[in-house]
C-alpha positions in Angstrom: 3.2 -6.0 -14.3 1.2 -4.1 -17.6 -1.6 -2.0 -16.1 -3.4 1.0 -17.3 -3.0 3.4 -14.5 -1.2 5.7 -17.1 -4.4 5.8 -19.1 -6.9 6.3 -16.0 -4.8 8.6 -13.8 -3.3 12.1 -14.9 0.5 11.7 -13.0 1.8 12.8 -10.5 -1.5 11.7 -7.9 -2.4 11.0 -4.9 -3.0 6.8 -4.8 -5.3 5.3 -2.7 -3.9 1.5 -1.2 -5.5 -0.8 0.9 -3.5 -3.4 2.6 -5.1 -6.4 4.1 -2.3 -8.8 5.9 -2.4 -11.0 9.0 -3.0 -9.6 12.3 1.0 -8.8 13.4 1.8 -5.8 15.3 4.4 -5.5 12.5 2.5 -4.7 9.5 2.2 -1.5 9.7 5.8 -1.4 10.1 6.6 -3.6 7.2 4.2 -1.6 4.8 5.7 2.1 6.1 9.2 0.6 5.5 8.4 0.0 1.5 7.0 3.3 1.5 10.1 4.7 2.7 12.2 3.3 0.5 9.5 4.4 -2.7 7.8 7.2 -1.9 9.9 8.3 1.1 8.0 11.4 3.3 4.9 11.1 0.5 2.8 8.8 1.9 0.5 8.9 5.3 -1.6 6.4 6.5 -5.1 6.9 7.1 -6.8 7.0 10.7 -8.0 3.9 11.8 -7.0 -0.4 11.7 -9.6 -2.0 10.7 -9.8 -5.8 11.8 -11.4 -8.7 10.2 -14.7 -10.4 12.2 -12.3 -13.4 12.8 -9.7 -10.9 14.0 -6.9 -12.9 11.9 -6.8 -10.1 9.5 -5.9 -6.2 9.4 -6.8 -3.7 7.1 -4.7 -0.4 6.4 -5.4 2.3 4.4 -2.7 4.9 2.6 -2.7 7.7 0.7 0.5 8.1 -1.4 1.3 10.6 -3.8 2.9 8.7 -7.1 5.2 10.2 -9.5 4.3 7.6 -12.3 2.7 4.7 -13.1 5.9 2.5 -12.9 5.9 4.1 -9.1 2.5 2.7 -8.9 3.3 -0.8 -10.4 6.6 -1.4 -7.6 4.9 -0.2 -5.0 2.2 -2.8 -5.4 5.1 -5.6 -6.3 7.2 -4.4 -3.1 3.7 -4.6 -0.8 2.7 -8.0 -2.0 6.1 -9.2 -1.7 6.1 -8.6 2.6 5.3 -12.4 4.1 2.6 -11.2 6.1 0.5 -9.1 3.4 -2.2 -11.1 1.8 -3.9 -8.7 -0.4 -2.9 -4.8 -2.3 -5.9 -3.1 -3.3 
């Protein structure tokens, strides 16, 4: 993964991620487990699940403070890489 992130944000940050998986009492789980290994007590998740209309999908939302964008680029690897995640914004 090539992004930009190093020309848009001034590092170290506070990252905003949104991930959207399927509707498992796990994935919150899951997603804090990659951020443990990353990011490790740098990260908190935002108040509030949000679920889709069809109720198939949840939404979390995170705020994690990166060190660089290479931090950045695994963390959205690792987060895509979980069976039940279906989107990292």
């Amino acid at each position: 993964m090539d992004t930009n992130f190093d020309e848009l944000l001034e590092f170290p940050c506070d990252f905003g991620f949104r991930i959207m998986g399927l509707a498992q009492d796990d994935l919150p789980t899951k997603v804090n487990d990659v951020f443990d290994i990353h990011v490790k007590d740098n990260y908190k998740q935002l108040p509030g699940l949000k679920v889709s209309k069809t109720g198939k999908y949840h939404s979390i939302s995170y705020s994690v403070f990166v060190a660089d964008k290479a931090q950045v680029e695994a963390l959205y690897k690792e987060l895509s890489a979980i069976d039940i995640v279906r989107y990292v914004l």
